[in-house]
N, C-alpha and C positions, 0 to 999 in steps of 0.2 A: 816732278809730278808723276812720272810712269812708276817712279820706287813706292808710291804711293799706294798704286793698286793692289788689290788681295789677289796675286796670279795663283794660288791655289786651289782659292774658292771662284775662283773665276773658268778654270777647264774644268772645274765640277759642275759648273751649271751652264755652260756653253754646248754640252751635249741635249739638254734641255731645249735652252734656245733653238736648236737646230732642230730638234723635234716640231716645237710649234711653229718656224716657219713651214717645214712641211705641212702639218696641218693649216696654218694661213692661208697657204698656197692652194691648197684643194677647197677650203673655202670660197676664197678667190672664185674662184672658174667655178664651183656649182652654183653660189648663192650671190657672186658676184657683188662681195661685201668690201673687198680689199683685205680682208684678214683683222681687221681691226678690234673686231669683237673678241677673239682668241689672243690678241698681241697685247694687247691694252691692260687685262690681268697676269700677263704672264709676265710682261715687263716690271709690271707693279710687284712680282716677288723677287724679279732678279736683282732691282734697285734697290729694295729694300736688303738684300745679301749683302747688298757692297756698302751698305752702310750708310744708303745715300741720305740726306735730313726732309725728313716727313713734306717739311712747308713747299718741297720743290720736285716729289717723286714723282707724283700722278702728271704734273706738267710735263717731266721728263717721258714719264711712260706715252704719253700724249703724242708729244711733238716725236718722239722717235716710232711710234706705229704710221705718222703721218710719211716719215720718210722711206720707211719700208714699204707702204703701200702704193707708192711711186714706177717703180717698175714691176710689184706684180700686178697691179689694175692696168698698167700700158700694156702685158706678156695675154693677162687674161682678156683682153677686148680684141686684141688683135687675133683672139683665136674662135672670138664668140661672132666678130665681125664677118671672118670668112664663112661663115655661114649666115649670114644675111640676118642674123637674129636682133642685132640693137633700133632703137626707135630715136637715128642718126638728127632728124629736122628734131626733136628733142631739146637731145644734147644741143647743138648751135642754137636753140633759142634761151638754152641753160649758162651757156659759153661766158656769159657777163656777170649774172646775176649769181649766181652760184658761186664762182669767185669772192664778191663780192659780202656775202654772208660771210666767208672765209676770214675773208681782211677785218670785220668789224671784230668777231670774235675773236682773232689774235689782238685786237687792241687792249682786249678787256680781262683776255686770261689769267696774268699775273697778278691780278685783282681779285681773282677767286678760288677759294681754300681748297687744298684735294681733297677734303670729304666731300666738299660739295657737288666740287664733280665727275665722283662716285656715284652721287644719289641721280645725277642730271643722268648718266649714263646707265644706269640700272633702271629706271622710270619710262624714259625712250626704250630701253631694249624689252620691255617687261611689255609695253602697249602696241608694238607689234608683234610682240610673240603671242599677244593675245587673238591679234586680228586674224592672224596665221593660223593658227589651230582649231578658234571657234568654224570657219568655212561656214559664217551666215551669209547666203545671197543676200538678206538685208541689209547686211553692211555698205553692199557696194552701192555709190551714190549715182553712178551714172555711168552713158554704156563708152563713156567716151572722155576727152580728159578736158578740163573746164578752159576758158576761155584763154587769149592770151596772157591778158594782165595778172589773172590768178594764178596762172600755170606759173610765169614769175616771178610772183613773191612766193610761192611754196621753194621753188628753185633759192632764193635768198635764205628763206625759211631752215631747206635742207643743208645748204653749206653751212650757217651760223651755228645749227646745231650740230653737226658731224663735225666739226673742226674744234668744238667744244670735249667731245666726247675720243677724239684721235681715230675715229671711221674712216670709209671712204665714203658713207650714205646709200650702201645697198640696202641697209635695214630701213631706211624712209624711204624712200623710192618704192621698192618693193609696194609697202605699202600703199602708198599714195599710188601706184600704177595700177594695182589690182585691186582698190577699190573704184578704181573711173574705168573698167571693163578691160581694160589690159591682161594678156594673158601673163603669167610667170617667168615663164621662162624666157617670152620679150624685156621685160620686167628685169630678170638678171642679167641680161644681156648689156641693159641700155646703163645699168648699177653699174658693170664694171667700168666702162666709159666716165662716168660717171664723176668715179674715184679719180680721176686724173686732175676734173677739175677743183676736186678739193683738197687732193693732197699738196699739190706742187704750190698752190700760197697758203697753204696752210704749213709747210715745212719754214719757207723764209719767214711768215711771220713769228711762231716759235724761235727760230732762231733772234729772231730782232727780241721777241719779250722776254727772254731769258740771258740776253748777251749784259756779259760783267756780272750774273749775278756770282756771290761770292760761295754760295750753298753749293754749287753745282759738282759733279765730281771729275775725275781725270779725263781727258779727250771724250765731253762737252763740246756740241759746236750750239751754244744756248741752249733749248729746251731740247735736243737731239744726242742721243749715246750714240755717238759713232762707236762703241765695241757693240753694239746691240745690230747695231745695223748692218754692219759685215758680219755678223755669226748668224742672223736671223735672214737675210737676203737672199743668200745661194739657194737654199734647199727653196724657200717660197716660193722661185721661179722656176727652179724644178717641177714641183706638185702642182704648178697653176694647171696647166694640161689635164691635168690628169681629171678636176674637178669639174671642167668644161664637159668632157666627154660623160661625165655621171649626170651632168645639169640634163644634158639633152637625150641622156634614157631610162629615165625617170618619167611619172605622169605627175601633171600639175599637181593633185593630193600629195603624195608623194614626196616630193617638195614642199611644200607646205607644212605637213607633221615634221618632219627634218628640220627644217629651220625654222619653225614653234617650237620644238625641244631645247633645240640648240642655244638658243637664244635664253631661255629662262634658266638654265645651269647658269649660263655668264651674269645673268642678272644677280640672281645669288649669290654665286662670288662675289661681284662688286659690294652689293649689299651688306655682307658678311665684315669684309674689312674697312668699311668704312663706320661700322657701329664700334 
């Protein structure tokens, strides 16, 4: 199996890799996304290098940002935490439900084509890059965040579709926090936490819907490139620091046009290779 890999073309773009977890990582800690948005087309050009077959790339791409985003959304919260910044009774009312969206979407994944979703992940990223940029107070619904039973099905809501997409769910969150009066930077705070609950069953699930497929390429653990995830890991949890301290001296705008930019490049890309 290992005489099988292209090691040439593989330290060609391993320096790459190691680029975008840095970038991940700084992600991570300012916009408290888990990197996923940045991982998610980068891995889609590295599989495609290695020759991986079309029907099982974006899955792969999927489930291995989900495993990356595992220790830099634990490195980034536990740095957003010491400053008292995440909305902690949140999260623990997220604790179930959120999971939970996780596991349905891993049941259903292998069921649906990677163009499709491309388009799932360009659409979601496109409709908050939009909410992000416009900055209409009328957008915001309210000064506070809706009741409990709402508050968890959006929590359901946001794991089904980030584990869909290979996120952590700081780009819904986001959203959804800072249109019910939540400030931002609580907002990335509370995303990077966040990420834990959906990466970690969203990695075993991947693994279970992708195990024995026969498309998959050399050390595969199911829908997870273990070479992706030791070349992309190191530096991600490097830079996660780094992006924490830029979140918190920054002003809300500020943050805002930054990740409304940021986000509608990514959409594009996806966009692009999926037509």
């Amino acid at each position: 199996m290992l005489s099988s890999i292209d090691w040439p073309n593989l330290a060609m773009v391993a320096a790459s890799l190691g680029i975008a977890g840095a970038i991940a990582g700084v992600l991570a800690g300012l916009f408290g996304i888990g990197g996923g948005a940045v991982l998610v087309p980068v891995l889609v050009e590295f599989l495609r290098l290695q020759g991986v077959s079309p029907d099982v790339l974006t899955h792969i791409a999927i489930g291995t940002s989900l495993a990356i985003i595992i220790p830099t959304s634990i490195h980034s919260f536990r740095s957003h935490l010491a400053r008292g910044a995440p909305d902690t009774e949140l999260l623990r009312r997220w604790a179930v439900w959120v999971p939970l969206g996780v596991i349905i979407a891993s049941l259903v994944v292998a069921d649906i084509s990677g163009d499709m979703l491309k388009v799932i992940f360009g659409v979601v990223i496109v409709l908050v890059a939009i909410k992000m940029l416009a900055n209409r107070k009328d957008w915001s619904i309210s000064s506070d965040l809706p009741r409990p039973a709402a508050t968890n099905a959006v929590g359901f809501g946001i794991g089904l579709i980030s584990a869909l997409m290979g996120i952590g769910g700081g780009n819904l969150n986001n959203m959804f926090m800072t249109s019910f009066g939540r400030p931002i930077h609580q907002a990335v705070a509370t995303s990077a936490g966040l990420g834990m609950l959906i990466a970690i069953p969203g990695v075993l699930g991947y693994i279970y819907a992708g195990w024995g497929n026969p498309a998959l390429p050399p050390l595969s653990l199911g829908y997870v490139s273990l070479i992706a995830v030791a070349l992309i890991t190191p530096t991600s949890l490097l830079f996660a620091p780094i992006g924490v301290r830029l979140a918190h001296g920054l002003s809300k705008r500020q943050m805002e046009v930054a990740f409304g930019v940021f986000l509608l490049a990514v959409a594009g890309r996806m966009f692009w290779t999926a037509l």
